[in-house]
C-alpha positions in Angstrom: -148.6 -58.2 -112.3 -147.1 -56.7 -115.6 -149.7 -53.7 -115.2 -148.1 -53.0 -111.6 -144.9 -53.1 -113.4 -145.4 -50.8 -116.0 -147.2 -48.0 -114.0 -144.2 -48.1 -111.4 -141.3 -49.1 -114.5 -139.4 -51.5 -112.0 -139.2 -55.0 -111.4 -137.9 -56.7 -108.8 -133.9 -58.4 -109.4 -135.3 -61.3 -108.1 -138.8 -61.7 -110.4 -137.0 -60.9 -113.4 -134.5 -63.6 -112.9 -137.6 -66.4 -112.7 -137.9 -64.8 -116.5 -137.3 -66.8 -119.6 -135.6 -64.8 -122.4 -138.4 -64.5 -124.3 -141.0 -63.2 -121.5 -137.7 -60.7 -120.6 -137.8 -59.7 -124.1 -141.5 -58.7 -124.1 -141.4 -57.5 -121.1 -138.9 -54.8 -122.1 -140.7 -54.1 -125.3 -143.7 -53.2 -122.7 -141.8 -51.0 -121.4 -140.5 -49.5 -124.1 -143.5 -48.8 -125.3 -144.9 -47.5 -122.2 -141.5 -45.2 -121.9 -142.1 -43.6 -125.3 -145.6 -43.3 -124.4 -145.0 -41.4 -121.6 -142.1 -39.0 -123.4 -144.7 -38.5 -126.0 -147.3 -36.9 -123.5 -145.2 -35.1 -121.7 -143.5 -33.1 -124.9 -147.7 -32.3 -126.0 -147.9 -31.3 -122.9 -144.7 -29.1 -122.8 -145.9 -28.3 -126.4 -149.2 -26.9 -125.1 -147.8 -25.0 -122.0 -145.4 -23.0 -124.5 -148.2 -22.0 -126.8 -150.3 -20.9 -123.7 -147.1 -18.8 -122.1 -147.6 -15.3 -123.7 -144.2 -14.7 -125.7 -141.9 -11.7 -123.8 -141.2 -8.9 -125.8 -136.9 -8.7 -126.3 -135.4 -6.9 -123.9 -133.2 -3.9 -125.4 -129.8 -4.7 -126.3 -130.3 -8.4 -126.2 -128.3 -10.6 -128.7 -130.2 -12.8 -130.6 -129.3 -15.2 -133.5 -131.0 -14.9 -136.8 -130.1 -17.5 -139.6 -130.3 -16.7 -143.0 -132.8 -18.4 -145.8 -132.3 -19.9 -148.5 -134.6 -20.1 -152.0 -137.4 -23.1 -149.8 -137.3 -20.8 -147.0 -135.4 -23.1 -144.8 -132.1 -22.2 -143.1 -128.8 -21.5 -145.5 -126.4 -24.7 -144.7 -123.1 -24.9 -146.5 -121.4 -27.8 -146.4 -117.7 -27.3 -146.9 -116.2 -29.4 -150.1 -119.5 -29.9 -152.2 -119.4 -26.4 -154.3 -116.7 -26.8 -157.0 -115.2 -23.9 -156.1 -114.4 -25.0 -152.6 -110.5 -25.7 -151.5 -109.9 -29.4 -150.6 -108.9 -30.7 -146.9 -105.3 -30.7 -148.2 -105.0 -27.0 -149.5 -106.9 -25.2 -146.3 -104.4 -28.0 -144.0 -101.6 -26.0 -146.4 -102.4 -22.8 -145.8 -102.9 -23.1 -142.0 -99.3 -24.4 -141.6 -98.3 -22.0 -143.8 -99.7 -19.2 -141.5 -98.4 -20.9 -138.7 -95.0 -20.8 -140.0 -95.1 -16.9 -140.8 -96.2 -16.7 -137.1 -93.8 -18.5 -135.5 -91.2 -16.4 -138.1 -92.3 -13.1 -136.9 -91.7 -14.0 -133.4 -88.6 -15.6 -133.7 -86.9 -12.9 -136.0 -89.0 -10.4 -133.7 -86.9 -11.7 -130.7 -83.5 -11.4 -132.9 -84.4 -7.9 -134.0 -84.6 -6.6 -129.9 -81.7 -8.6 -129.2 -79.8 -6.7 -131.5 -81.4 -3.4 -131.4 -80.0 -3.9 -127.5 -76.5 -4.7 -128.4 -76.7 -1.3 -130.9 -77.9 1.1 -127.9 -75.0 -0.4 -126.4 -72.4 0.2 -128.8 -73.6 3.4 -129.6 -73.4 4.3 -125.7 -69.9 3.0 -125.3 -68.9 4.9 -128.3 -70.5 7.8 -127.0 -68.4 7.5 -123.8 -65.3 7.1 -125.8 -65.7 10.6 -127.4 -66.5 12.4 -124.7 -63.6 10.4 -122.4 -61.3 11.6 -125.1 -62.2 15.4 -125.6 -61.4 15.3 -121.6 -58.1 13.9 -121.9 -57.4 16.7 -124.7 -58.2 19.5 -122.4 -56.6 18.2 -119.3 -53.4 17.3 -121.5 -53.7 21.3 -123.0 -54.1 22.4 -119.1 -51.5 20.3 -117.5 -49.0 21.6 -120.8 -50.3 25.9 -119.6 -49.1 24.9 -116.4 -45.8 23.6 -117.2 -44.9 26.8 -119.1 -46.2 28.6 -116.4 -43.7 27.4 -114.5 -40.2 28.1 -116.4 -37.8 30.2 -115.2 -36.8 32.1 -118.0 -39.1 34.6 -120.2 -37.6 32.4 -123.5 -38.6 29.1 -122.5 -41.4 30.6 -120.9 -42.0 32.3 -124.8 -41.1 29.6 -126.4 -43.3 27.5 -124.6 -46.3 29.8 -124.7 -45.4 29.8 -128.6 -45.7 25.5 -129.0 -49.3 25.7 -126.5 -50.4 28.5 -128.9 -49.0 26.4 -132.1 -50.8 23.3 -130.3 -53.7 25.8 -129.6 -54.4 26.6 -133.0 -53.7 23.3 -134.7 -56.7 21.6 -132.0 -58.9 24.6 -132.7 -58.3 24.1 -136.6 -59.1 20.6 -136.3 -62.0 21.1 -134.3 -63.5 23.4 -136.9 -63.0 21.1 -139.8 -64.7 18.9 -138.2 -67.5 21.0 -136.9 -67.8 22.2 -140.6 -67.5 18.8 -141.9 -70.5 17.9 -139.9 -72.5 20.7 -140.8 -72.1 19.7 -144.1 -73.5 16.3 -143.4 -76.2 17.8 -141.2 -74.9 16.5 -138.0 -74.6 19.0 -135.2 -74.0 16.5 -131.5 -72.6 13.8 -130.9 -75.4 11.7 -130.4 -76.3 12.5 -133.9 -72.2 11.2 -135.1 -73.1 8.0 -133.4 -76.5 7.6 -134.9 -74.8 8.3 -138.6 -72.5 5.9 -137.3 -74.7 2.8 -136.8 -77.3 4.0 -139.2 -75.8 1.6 -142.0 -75.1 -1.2 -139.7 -78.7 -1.0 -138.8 -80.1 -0.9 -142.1 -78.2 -3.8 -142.9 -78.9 -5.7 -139.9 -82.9 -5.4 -140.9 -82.5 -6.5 -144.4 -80.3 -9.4 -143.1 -83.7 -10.0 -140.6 -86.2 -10.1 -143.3 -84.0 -12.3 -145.5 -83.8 -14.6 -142.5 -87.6 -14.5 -141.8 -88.5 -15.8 -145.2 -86.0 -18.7 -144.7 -87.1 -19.7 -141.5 -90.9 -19.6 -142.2 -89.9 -21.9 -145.1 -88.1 -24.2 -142.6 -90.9 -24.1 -140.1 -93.5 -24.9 -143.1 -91.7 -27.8 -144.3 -90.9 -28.9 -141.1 -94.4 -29.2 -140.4 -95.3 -30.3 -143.2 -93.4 -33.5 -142.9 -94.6 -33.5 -139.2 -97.9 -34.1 -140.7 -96.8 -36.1 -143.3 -95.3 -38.5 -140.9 -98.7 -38.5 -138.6 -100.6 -39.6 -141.6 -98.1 -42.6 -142.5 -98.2 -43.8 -138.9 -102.2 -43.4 -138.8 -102.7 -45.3 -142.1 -100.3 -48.1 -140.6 -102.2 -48.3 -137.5 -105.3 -47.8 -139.1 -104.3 -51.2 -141.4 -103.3 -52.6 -137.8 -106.8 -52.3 -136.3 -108.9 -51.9 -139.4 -109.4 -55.9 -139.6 -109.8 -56.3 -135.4 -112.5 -53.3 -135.9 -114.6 -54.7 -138.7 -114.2 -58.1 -136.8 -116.4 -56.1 -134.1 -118.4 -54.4 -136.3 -119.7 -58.0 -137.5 -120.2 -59.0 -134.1 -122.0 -56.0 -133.4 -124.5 -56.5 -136.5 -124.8 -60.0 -135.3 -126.1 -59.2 -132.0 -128.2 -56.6 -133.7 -130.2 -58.9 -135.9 -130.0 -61.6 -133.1 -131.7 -59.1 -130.4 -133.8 -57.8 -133.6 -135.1 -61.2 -134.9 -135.8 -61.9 -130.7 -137.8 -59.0 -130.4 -139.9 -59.8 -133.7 -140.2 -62.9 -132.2 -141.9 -61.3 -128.8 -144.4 -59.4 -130.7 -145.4 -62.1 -133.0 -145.9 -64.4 -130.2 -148.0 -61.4 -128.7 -150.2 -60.9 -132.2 -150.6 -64.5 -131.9 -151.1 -65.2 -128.7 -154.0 -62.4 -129.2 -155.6 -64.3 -132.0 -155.5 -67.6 -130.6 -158.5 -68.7 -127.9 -159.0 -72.3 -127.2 -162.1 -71.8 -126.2 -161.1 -71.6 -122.1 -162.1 -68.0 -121.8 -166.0 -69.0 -121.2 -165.1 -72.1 -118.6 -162.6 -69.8 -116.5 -164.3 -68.3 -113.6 -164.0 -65.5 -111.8 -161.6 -66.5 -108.2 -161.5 -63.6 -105.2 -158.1 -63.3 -104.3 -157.4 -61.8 -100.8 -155.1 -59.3 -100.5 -151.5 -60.1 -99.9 -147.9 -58.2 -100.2 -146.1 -57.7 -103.4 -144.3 -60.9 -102.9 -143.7 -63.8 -100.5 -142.1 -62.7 -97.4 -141.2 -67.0 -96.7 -141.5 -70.8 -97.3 -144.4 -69.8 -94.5 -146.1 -67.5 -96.5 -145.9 -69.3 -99.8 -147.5 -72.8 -98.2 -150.3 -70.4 -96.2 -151.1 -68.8 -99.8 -151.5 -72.4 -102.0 -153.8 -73.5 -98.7 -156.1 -70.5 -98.8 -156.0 -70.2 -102.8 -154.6 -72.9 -104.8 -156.1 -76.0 -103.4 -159.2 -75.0 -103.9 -158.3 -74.2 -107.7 -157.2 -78.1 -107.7 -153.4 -76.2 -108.6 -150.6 -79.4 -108.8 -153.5 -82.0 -110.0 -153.7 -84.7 -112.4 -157.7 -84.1 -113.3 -157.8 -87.4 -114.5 -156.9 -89.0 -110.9 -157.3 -86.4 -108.7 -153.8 -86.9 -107.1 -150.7 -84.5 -107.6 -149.6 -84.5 -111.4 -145.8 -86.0 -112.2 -145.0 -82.7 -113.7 -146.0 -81.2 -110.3 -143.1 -80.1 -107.4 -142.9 -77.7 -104.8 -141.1 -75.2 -103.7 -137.8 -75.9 -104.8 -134.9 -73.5 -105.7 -133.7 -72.6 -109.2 -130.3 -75.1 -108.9 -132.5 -77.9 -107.7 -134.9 -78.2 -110.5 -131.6 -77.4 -113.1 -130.0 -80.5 -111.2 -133.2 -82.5 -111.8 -133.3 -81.4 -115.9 -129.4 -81.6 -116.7 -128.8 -85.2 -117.7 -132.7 -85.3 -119.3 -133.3 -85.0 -122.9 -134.6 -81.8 -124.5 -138.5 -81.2 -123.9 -138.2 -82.1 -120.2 -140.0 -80.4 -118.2 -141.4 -79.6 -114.5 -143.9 -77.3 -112.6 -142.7 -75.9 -109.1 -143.9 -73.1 -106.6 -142.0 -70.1 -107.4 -139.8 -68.9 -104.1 -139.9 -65.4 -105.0 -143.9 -64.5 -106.8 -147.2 -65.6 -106.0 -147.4 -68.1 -109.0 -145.4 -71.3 -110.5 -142.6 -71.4 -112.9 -142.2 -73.9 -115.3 -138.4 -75.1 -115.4 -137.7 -76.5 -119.3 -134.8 -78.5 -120.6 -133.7 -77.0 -124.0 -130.9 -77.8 -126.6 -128.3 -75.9 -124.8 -129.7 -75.0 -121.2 -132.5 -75.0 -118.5 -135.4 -72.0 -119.4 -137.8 -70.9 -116.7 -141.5 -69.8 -117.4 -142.9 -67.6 -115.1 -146.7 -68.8 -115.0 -148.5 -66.0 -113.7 -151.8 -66.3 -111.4 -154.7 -64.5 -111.9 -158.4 -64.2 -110.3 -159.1 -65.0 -113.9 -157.0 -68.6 -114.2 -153.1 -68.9 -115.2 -151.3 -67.8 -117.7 -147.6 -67.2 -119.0 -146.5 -63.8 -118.0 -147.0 -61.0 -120.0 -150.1 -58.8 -122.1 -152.4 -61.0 -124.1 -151.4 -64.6 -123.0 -153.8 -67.0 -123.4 -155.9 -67.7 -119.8 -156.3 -71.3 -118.9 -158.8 -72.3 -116.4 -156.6 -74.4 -114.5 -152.9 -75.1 -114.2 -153.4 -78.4 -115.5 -154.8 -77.3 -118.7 -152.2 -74.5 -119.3 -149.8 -77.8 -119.4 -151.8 -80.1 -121.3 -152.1 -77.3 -124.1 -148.6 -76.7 -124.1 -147.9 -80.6 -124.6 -149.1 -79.7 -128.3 -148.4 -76.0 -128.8 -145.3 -73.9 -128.5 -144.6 -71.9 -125.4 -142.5 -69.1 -127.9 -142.5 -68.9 -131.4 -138.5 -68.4 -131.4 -137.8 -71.3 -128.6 -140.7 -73.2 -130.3 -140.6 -75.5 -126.5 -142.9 -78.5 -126.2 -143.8 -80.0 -122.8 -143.1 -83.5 -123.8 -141.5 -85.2 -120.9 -142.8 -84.8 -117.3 -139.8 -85.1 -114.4 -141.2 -86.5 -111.4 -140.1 -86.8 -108.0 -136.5 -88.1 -106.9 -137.2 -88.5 -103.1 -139.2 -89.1 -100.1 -141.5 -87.7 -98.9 -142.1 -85.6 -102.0 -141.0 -81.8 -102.3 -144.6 -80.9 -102.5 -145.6 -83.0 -99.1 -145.9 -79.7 -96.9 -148.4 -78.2 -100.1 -150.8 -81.3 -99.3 -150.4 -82.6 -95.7 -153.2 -81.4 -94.5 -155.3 -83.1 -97.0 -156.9 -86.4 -95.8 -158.1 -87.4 -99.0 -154.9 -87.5 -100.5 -153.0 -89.1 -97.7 -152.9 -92.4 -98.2 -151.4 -91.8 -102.4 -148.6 -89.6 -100.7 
């Protein structure tokens, strides 16, 4: 049965639950074994198949990744903080926010640059607007003033008029060429170029007034972040003082377990190395029983009673060889809950022997300290024995018990069949196992 396991690496819910701890236990270490076993074989065998694939020369212009050696010829690995001349956690943290904080500066103080580089282009455009609005209003006013004197009756006014536009005349064209001179001089020769020269100062002082803002505000954004950071640290240490005894309380449950499942599986395989060394001797009496073939597991109550008829009565299975009669120990098929009911008010060491509902074979239902174990008892064409690699065979079911009476079933449970729980009712729960048999029917 454990062979048919392991090749297909499944067991059925329902078998494993007829499993004591212990027989779970070795059961997985089988399989474990058997898993690794397997992974091993199949990376030789990948191994093999890419020695044997003829290597493919690079194709041009492929990127590949070459890592450099160190003095053994082994790949260079630097592990950040062990040279002495490596900056600590604190200083590279440092310098990141400090580069973050010029970041953020530039963009910010970027932004305030365009917004007033706009409100510059606008000025100068309004201002632009005013000069020219104004050198219209001077020629329309010097028109309108030609036309007036145009119109007076007399040659004096008319003269005298023509005398204050020519007066007027020569003072505008006077003032117009001092400052056409005075702009030459400055090497200004539009009026675009007057409103540049205008702004020019207001824009060199506006980007001096920028960069003097961008080295306050990445010193605000730097300590702000800094203190950001400063705060997440206080509130993880005070957390981490919060949890810190909850998590080592874990931590020592964990390890717990871990030596508990650890001590239970160096139990397992020293009751397998023993088990293996020990032979009472029942290896030469046990004979070799055909089996007919038969499904996986019992399909019914049907199946399970055809089965001990054909098999197990023959084998004397259930018998007391001293009277020939059905042992105490003995039941038959009875569920799980029944035989628990049947062991909970017994002392520790009680014990009873029933057809298993769910495998060809018996289980042996034990009262321990603290709760009711089950024994899967496994048969064979070779005799009985617990489930499992290299259990010790017993020629009959009757033996496997009476060696048990005086020997340990596990070496961590250390269980001894010492007190046999017989029936509670009538007929017996094994009555349908031996019905049939007229030598027996007058003692049932």
């Amino acid at each position: 049965m454990l062979q048919e396991i392991i090749e297909k690496m499944y067991i059925d819910p329902d078998l494993l639950e007829e499993l004591s701890d212990e027989q779970k236990a070795i059961l997985f270490y089988k399989m474990r074994q058997e898993q690794v076993r397997r992974w091993k074989q199949e990376e030789d065998k990948r191994e093999a198949d890419e020695k044997r694939k003829p290597t493919k020369p690079s194709k041009p212009g492929t990127k590949n990744v070459c890592f450099m050696h160190g003095k053994d010829g082994k790949e260079w690995v630097w592990v950040m903080g062990d040279h002495r001349n490596d900056r600590t956690i604190q200083q590279i943290l440092d310098d990141e926010a400090q580069r973050n904080a010029d970041t953020q500066a530039d963009i910010e103080l970027e932004r305030q640059r365009r917004s007033e580089e706009q409100e510059f282009q606008r000025k100068m455009e309004e201002e632009q607007k005013r000069f020219e609005r104004e050198k219209a209003e001077r020629e329309a006013e010097l028109k309108r003033k030609e036309e007036e004197a145009a119109l007076y009756a007399s040659l004096k006014e008319a003269r005298e008029a023509a005398k204050r536009i020519e007066e007027e005349k020569m003072r505008s064209q006077e003032e117009v060429t001092l400052r056409v001179n005075d702009l030459r001089l400055n090497g200004v020769n539009d009026c675009q170029q007057i409103i540049q020269k205008k702004f020019a100062v207001e824009r060199r002082k506006s980007m001096e007034r920028v960069e003097t803002n961008k080295k306050r505000r990445s010193s605000e954004l730097y300590m702000k972040w800094k203190h950001m950071r400063d705060s997440i640290d206080k509130q993880a240490l005070e957390t981490s003082k919060e949890v810190e005894p909850i998590w080592k309380e874990q931590e020592k449950r964990a390890k717990d377990a871990e030596v508990q499942m650890r001590q239970l599986a160096r139990d397992a395989r020293e009751e397998v190395r023993n088990s293996f060394r020990e032979d009472n001797g029942n290896s030469e009496k046990i004979k070799a029983h055909k089996r007919k073939s038969r499904p996986p597991r019992p399909q019914n109550r049907d199946a399970i009673i055809a089965w001990f008829h054909d098999e197990e009565r023959e084998r004397s299975a259930g018998l007391d060889p001293q009277t020939n009669k059905p042992a105490e120990w003995f039941h038959g098929i009875i569920p799980r809950m029944d035989a628990e009911t049947m062991l909970i008010n017994e002392p520790t060491g009680s014990y009873l022997v029933r057809v298993s509902e769910r495998v060809w074979g018996y289980t042996i239902s034990y009262r321990a300290s603290d709760r009711c174990k089950h024994f899967l008892v496994d048969t064979t064409e070779n005799g009985y024995q617990f489930f499992g690699t290299n259990q010790i065979k017993h020629a009959t079911l009757a033996d496997l018990i009476l060696y048990h009476v005086n020997h340990h079933i596990t070496v961590a449970g250390k269980e001894m069949l010492l007190k046999p729980i017989g029936q509670i009712k009538s007929p017996p729960d094994y009555y349908d196992l031996f019905k049939n048999r007229r030598s027996e029917s007058t003692s049932l």
